[in-house]
TORDREN-797346 format. One record per residue: residue number from 0; x, y negated, z negated of N, C-alpha, C in turn; residue in one letter. Coordinates in steps of 0.2 Angstrom, whole numbers. Each point is the difference from the previous one (the first is absolute). Layout:
N
NUM X Y Z X Y Z X Y Z a .
...
***
This chain:
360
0 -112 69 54 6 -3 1 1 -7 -3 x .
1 7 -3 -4 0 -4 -3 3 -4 7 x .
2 -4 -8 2 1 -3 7 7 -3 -4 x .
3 4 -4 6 6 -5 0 3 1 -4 x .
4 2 6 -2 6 0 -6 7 -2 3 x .
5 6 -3 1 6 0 1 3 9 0 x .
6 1 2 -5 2 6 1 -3 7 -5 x .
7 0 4 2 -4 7 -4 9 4 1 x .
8 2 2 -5 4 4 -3 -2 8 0 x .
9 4 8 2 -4 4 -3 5 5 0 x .
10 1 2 -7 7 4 -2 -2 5 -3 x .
11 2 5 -1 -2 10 -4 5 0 -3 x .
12 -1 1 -6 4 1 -5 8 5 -2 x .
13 -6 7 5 5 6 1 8 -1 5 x .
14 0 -6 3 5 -1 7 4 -6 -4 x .
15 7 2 1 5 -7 0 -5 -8 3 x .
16 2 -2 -5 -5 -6 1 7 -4 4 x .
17 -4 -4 6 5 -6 4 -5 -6 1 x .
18 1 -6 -2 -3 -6 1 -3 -2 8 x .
19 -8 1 -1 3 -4 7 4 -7 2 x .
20 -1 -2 7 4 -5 0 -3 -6 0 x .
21 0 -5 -3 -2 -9 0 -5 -1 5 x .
22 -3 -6 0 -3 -2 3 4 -3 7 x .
23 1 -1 5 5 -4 4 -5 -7 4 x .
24 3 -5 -3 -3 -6 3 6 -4 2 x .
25 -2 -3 7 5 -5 1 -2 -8 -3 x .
26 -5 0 -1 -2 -5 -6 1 2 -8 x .
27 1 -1 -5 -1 3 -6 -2 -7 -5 x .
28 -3 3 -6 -1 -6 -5 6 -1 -3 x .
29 4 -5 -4 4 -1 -3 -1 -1 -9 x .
30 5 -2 -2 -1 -3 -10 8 -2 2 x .
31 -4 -5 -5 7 -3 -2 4 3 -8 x .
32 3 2 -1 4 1 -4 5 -1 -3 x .
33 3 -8 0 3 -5 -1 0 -5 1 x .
34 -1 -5 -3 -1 -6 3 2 -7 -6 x .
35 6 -1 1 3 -7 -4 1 -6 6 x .
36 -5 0 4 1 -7 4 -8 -6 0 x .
37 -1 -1 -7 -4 -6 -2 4 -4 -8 x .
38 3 3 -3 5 -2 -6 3 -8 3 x .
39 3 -1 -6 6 -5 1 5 1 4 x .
40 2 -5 4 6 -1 4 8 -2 -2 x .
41 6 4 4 4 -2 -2 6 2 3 x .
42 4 -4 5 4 3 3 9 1 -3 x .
43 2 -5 -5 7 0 -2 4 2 -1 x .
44 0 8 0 2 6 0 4 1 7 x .
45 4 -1 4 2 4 6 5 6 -2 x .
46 5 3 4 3 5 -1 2 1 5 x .
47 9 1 1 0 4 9 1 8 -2 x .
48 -1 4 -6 -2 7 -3 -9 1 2 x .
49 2 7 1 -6 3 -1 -5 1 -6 x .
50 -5 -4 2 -4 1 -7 -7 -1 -1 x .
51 -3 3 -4 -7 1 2 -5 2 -9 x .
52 -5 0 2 -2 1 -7 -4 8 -1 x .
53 -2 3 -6 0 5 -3 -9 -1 0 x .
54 -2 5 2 -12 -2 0 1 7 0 x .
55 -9 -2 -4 -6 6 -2 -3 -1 4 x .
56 -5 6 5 -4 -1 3 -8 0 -4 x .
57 -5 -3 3 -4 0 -2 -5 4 3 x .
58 -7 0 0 -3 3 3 0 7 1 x .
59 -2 5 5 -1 6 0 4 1 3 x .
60 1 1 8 3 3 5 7 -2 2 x .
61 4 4 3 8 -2 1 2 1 4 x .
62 -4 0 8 2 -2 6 1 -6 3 x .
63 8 -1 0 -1 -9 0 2 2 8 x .
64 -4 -6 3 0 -2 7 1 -4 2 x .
65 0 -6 -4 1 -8 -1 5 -5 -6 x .
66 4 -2 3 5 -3 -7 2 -6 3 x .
67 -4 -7 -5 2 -6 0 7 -4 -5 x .
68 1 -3 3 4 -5 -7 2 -6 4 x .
69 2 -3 -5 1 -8 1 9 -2 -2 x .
70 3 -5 6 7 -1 -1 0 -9 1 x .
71 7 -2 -3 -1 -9 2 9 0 5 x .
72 -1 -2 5 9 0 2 0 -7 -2 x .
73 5 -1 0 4 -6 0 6 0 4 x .
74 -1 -2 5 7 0 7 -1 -2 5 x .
75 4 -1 4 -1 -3 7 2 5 5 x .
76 -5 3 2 0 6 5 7 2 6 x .
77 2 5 -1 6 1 3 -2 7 6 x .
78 -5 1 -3 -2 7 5 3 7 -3 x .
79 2 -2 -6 4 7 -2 -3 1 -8 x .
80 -6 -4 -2 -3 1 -6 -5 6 -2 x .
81 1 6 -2 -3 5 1 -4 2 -7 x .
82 -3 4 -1 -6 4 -7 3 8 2 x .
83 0 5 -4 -2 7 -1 -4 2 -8 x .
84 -4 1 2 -7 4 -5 1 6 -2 x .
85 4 2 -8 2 7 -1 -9 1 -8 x .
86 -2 7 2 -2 2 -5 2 7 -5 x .
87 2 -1 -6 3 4 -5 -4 2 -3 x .
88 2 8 -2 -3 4 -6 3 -3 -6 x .
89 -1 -1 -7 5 0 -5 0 5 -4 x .
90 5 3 5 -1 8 0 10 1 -4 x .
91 4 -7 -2 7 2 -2 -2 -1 -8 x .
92 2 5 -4 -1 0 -6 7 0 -3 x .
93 5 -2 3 7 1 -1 1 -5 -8 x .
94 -3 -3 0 1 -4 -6 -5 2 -7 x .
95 -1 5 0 -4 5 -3 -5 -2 -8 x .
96 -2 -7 5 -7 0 -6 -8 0 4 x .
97 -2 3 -2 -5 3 4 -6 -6 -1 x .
98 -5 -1 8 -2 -7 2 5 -5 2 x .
99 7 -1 1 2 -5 -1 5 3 7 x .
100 -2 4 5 3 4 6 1 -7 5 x .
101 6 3 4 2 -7 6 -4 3 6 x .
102 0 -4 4 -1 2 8 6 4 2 x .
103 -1 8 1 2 5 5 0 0 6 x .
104 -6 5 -1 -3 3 8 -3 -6 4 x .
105 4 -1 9 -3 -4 1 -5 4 6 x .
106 -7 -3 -2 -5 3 3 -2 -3 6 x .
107 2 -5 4 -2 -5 5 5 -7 0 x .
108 3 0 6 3 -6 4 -1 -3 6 x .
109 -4 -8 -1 0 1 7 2 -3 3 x .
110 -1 0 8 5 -4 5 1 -7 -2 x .
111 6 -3 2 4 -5 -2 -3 -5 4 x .
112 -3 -6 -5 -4 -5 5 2 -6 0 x .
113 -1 -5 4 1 -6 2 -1 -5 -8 x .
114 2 -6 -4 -5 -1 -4 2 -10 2 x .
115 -4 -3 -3 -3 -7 3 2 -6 -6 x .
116 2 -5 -2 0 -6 -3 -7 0 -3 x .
117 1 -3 -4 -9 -2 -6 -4 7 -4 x .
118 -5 -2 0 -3 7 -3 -4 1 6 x .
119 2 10 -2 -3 4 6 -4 5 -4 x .
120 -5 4 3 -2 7 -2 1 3 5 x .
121 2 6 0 1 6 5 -5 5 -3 x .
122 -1 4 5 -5 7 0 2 4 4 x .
123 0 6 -5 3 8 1 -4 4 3 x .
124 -4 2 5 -3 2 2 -1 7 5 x .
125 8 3 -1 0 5 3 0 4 -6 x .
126 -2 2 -3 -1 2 -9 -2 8 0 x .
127 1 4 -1 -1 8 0 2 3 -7 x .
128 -1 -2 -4 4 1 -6 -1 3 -7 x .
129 0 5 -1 -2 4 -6 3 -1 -7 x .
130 0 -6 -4 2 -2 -7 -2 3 -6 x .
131 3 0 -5 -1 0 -7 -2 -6 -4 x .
132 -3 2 -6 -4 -5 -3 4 -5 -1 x .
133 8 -2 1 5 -3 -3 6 -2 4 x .
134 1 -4 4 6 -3 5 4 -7 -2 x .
135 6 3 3 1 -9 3 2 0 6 x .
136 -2 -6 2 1 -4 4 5 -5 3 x .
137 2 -1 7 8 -4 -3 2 -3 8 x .
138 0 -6 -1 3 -5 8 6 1 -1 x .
139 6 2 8 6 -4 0 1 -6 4 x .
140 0 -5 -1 3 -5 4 6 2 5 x .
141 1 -3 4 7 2 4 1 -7 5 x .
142 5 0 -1 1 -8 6 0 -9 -5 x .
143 3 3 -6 -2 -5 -3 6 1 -6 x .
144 3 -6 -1 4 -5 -7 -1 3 -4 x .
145 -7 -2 -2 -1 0 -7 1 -7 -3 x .
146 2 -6 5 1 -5 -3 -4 -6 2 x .
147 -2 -6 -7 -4 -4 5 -2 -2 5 x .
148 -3 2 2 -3 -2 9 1 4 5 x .
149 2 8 -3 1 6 3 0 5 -5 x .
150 -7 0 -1 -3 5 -4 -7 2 0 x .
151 -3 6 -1 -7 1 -2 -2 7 -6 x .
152 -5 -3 0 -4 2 -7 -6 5 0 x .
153 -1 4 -4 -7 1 -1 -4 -2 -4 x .
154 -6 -2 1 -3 -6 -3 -4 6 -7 x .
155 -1 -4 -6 3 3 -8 -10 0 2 x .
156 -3 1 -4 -8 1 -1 -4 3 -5 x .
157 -3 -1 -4 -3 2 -6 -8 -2 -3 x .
158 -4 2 -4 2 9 2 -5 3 4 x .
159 5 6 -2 -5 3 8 -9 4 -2 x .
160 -4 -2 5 -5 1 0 -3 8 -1 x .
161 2 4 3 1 7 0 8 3 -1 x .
162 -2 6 -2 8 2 -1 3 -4 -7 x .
163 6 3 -1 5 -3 -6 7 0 4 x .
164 4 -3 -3 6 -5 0 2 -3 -6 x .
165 9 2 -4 2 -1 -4 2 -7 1 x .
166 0 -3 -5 7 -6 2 5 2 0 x .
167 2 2 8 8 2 -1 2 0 8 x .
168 5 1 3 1 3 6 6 3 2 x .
169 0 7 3 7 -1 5 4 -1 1 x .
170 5 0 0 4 -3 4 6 3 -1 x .
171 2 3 8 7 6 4 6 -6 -2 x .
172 5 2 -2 6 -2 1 4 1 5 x .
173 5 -5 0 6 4 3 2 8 1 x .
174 3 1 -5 0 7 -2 -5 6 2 x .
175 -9 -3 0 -4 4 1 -1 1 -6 x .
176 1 -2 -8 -4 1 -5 -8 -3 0 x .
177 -4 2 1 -6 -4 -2 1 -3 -8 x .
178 -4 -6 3 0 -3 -10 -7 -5 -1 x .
179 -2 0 -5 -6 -5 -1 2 -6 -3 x .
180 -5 -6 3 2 -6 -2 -8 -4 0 x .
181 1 -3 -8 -6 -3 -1 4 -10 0 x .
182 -7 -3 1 3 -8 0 -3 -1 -8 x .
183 -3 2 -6 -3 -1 -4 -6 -5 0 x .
184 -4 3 5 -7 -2 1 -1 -6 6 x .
185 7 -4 3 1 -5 2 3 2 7 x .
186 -3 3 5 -6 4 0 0 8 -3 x .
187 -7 1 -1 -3 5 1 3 4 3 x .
188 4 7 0 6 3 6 -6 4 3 x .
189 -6 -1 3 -6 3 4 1 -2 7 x .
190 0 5 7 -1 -4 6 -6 -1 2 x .
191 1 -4 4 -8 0 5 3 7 5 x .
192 -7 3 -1 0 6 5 -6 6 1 x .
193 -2 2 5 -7 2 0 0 7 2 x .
194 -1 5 -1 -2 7 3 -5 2 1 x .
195 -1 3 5 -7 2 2 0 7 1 x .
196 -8 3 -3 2 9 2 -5 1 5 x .
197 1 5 2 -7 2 5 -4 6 -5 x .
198 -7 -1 2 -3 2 -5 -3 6 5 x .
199 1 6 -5 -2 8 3 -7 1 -3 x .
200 -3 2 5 -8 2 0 0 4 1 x .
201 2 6 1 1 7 0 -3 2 -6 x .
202 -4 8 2 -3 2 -7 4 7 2 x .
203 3 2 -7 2 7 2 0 3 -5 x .
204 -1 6 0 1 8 -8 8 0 0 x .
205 3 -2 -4 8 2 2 2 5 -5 x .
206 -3 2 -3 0 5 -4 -5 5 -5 x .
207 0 7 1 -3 4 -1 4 6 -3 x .
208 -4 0 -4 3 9 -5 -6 1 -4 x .
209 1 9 -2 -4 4 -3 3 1 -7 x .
210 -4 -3 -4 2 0 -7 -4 7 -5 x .
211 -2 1 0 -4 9 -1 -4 3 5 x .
212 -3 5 -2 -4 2 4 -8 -4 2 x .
213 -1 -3 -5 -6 -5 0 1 -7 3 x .
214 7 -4 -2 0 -7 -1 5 0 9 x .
215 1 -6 2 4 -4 6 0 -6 -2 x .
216 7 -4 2 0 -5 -1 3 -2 6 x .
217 -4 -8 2 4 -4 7 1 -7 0 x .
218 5 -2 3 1 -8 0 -1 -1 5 x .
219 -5 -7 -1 -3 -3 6 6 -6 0 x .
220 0 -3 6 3 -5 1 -1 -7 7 x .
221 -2 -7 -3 -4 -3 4 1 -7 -3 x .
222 -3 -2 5 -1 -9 -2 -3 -1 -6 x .
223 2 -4 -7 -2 -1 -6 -4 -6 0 x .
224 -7 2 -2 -6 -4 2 -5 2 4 x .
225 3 7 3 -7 1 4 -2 6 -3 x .
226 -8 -1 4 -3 8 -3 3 4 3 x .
227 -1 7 -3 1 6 3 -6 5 -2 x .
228 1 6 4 -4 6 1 4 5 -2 x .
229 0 7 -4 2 6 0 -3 3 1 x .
230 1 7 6 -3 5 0 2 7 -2 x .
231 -4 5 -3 2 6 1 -5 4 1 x .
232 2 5 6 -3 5 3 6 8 -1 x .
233 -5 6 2 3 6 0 0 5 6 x .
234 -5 -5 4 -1 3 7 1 -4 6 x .
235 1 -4 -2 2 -9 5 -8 -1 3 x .
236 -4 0 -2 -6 -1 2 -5 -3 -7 x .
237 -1 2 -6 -3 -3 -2 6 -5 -5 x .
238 -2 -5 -1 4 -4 -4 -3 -2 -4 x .
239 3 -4 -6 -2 -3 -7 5 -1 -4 x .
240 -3 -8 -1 3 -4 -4 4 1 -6 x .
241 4 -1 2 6 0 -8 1 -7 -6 x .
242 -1 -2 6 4 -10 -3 -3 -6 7 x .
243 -2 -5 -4 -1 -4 3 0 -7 -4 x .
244 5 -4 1 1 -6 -4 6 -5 2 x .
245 1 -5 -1 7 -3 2 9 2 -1 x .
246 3 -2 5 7 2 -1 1 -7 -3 x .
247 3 4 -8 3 -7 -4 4 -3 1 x .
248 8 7 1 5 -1 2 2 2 6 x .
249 5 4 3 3 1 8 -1 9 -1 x .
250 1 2 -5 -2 7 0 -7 4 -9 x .
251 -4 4 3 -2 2 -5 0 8 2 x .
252 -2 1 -8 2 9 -1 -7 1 -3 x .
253 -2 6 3 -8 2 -1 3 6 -1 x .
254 -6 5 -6 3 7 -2 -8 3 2 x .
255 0 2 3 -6 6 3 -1 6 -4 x .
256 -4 0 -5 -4 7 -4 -5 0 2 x .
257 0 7 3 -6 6 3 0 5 1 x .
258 -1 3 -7 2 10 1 -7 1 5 x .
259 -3 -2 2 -8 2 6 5 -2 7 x .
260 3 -3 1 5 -1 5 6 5 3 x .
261 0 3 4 6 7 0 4 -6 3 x .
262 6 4 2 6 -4 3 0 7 6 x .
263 2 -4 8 3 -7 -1 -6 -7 0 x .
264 3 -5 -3 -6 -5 0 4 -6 6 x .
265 -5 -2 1 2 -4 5 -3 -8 -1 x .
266 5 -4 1 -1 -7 -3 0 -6 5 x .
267 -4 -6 0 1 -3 6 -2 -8 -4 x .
268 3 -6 3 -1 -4 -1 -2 -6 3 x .
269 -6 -7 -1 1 -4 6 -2 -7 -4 x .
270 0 -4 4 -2 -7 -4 -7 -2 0 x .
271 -3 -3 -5 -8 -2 3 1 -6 -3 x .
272 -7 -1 2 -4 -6 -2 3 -5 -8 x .
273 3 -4 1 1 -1 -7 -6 -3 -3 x .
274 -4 2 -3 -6 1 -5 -1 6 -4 x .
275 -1 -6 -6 1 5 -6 -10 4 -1 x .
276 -2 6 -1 -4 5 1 -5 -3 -8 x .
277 -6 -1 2 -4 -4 -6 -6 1 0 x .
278 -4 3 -4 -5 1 -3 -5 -5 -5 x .
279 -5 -3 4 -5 -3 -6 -7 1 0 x .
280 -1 -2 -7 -6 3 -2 1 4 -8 x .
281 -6 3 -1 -7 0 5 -7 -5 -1 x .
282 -1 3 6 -6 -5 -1 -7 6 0 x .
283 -4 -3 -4 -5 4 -1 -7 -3 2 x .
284 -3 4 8 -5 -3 3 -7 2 -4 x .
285 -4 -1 3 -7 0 -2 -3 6 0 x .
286 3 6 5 -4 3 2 5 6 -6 x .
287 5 -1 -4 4 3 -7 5 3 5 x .
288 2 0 8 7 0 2 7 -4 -1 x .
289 4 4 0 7 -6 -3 3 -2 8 x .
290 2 -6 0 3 -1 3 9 -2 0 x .
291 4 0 4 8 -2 0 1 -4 6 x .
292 3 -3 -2 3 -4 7 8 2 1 x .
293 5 3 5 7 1 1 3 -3 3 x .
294 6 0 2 5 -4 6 8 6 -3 x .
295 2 0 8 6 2 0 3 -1 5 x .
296 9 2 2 1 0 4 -3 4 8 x .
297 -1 -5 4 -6 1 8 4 7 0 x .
298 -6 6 1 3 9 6 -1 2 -4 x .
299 3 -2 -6 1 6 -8 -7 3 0 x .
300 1 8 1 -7 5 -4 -1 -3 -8 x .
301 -4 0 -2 0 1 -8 -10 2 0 x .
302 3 2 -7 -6 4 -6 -3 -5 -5 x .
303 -5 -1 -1 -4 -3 -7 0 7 -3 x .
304 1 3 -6 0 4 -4 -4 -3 -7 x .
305 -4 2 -5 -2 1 -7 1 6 -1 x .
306 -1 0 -9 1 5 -5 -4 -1 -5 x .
307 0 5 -4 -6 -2 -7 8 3 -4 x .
308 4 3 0 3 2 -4 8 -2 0 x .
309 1 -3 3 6 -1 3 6 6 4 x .
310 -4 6 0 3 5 1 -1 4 7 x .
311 -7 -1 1 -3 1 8 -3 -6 3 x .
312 4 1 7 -3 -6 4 -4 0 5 x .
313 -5 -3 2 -5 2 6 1 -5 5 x .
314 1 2 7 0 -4 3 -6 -5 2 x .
315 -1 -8 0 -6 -2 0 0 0 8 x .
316 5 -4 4 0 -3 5 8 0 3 x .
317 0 3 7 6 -3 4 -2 -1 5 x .
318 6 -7 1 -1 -5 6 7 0 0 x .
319 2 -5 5 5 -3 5 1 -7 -5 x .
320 5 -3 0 0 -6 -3 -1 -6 8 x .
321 -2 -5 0 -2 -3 3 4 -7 -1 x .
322 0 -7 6 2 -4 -4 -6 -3 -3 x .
323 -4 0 1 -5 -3 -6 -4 5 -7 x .
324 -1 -2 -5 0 4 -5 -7 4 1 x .
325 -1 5 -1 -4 6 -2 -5 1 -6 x .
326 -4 0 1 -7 1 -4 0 6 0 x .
327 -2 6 -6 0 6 0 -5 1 -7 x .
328 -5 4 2 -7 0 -5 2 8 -2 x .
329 -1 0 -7 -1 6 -3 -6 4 0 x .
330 -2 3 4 -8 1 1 -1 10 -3 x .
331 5 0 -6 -2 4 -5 -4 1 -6 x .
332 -5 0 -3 -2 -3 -4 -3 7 -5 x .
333 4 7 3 -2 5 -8 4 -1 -3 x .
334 6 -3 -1 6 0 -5 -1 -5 -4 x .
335 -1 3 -8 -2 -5 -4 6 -3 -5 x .
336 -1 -2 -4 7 -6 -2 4 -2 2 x .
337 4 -3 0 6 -7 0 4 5 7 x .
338 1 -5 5 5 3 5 5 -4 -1 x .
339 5 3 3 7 -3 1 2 1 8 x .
340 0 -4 5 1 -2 4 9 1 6 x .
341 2 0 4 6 -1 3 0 0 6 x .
342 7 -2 3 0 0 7 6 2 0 x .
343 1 4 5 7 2 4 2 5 6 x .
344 5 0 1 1 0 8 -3 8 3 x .
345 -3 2 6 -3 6 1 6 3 4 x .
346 0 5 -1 5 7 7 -4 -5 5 x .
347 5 3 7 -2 -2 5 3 5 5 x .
348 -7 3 4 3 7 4 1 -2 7 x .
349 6 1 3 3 -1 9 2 4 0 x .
350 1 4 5 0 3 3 6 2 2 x .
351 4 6 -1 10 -1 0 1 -4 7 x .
352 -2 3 5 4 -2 5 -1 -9 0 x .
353 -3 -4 -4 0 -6 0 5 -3 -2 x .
354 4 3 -7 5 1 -3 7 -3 1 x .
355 1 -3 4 6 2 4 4 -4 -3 x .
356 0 -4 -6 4 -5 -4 1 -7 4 x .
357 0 -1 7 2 -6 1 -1 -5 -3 x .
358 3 -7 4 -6 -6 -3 -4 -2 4 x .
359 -6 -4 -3 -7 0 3 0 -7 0 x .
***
């Protein structure tokens, strides 16, 4: 068995495939996926309209959970100066030049908050939020002129660190037309404003199908940067490796050919060890044995195999990967010329009723 994996996945190809479900933590890791709050400063902008600016997310994920931003009041507190925090799809294409859509669909509002003289940051932190790669964002002021000495701002910022941001912003009318308005660089129409995503660690198959009678194809889906494992079995008891290597992005598509394999085939996946699987050598001792040295991810079965023909392969040795690296001696010596050497992962046989897909 592979020890501490986070999750083992195990789905049959022949059944409606259903995802399982997430990992559920009342702690999670986060990423930031926004962040224009180190730039340049600038608050001279006020507005008693609602207005906000237009960002690209950056980063991977799009669970936002956290949204900061930065304001300047300028007033003398009356007890009725308020914020409302709207965020929009720019989803209205009514003006039909295509990239150049208003804010629509409003996707989040939140409660109307107190706000304070000088510069402030507030943080959004009841966040549950499912975004696309492209929002705006938008303060309404309430409780305010609009005029010297009763007025507030969103502080301008540039540029932003992660994510993109045009020069341009927002801004609702009277009427409820949205419209863009730049200052010609004086400032930068960028705000300060920070999103955070929660980052999903969940490994899951979300999708499987039979593409002939020989071939299957499945989409794995997981944190980008970690190892994975693939498995496929025929009997839920011996398994063997399909794929093992890094998730580059949030999802990968692996195509399974094996006409030796009947259907249904059954696939299961989990995370290991991040270490990449290494071979060195050889080393040629005294007595004319060859020697190898390996390392791979800790629990992984694996095979030393040679060849004289690149065609047939013999097994030399199988072990366990360990954390410290493996010495493995060739101690065949009737095969005469040039070998060709490898490692890779071994079947591993459990027993069905071990099976049970949870996590471990």
């Amino acid at each position: 068995m592979i020890g501490a994996h986070l999750l083992r996945i195990l789905v049959v190809l022949t059944l409606p495939l259903t995802a399982p479900q997430s990992l559920s933590q009342a702690l999670f890791p986060t990423e930031i996926i926004y962040n224009n709050s180190s730039g340049s400063r600038d608050f001279r902008r006020s507005s008693i309209d609602e207005f906000g600016d237009e960002i690209i997310f950056g980063g991977t994920f799009r669970e936002v959970v956290i949204f900061r931003f930065e304001y300047f009041g300028e007033f003398v507190p009356q007890g009725d100066e308020t914020c409302t925090v709207r965020f929009y799809l720019n989803d209205d294409d009514s003006d039909g030049r295509p990239g150049f859509e208003r804010p629509g669909t409003m996707i989040y509002e939140s409660e109307t908050f107190t706000i304070f003289p000088g510069f402030n940051s507030v943080a959004l932190t009841d966040l549950d939020l499912t975004v696309p790669n492209r929002i705006t964002w938008t303060a309404d002021f309430d409780g305010l002129s609009g005029l010297g000495g009763d007025r507030a701002s969103l502080v301008f910022s540039d540029p932003p660190s992660i994510g993109k941001s045009f020069d341009d912003i927002w801004k609702k009318t009277r009427s409820g037309l949205w419209v863009a308005a730049r200052f010609n660089a004086n400032p930068v129409a960028n705000l300060a404003a920070q999103f955070v995503s929660k980052v999903d660690l969940s490994l899951n198959i979300v999708e499987a199908e039979i593409l002939d009678k020989e071939s299957a194809s499945l989409t794995v889906q997981g944190p980008p940067g970690r190892r994975i494992l693939v498995e496929r079995s025929h009997d839920l008891e011996t398994w063997t490796p399909v794929f093992v290597g890094k998730l580059e992005s949030r999802r990968l598509r692996l195509i399974d050919i094996n006409a030796d394999v009947p259907f249904p085939r059954f696939f299961r996946t989990s995370l290991v060890q991040d270490k990449e699987i290494t071979l060195t050598g050889p080393r040629f001792r005294e007595d004319g044995l060859v020697e190898f040295t390996t390392s791979g991810p800790h629990g992984l079965r694996f095979k030393l195999q040679s060849t004289t023909d690149l065609l047939t392969w013999k097994d030399v040795s199988e072990f366990t990967f360990a954390t410290r690296d493996i010495n493995i001696i060739d101690n065949d010596l009737a095969e005469t010329g040039p070998k060709i050497y490898r490692v890779i992962l071994a079947p591993r046989f459990e027993p069905a009723n071990q099976n049970t897909g949870d996590s471990n």
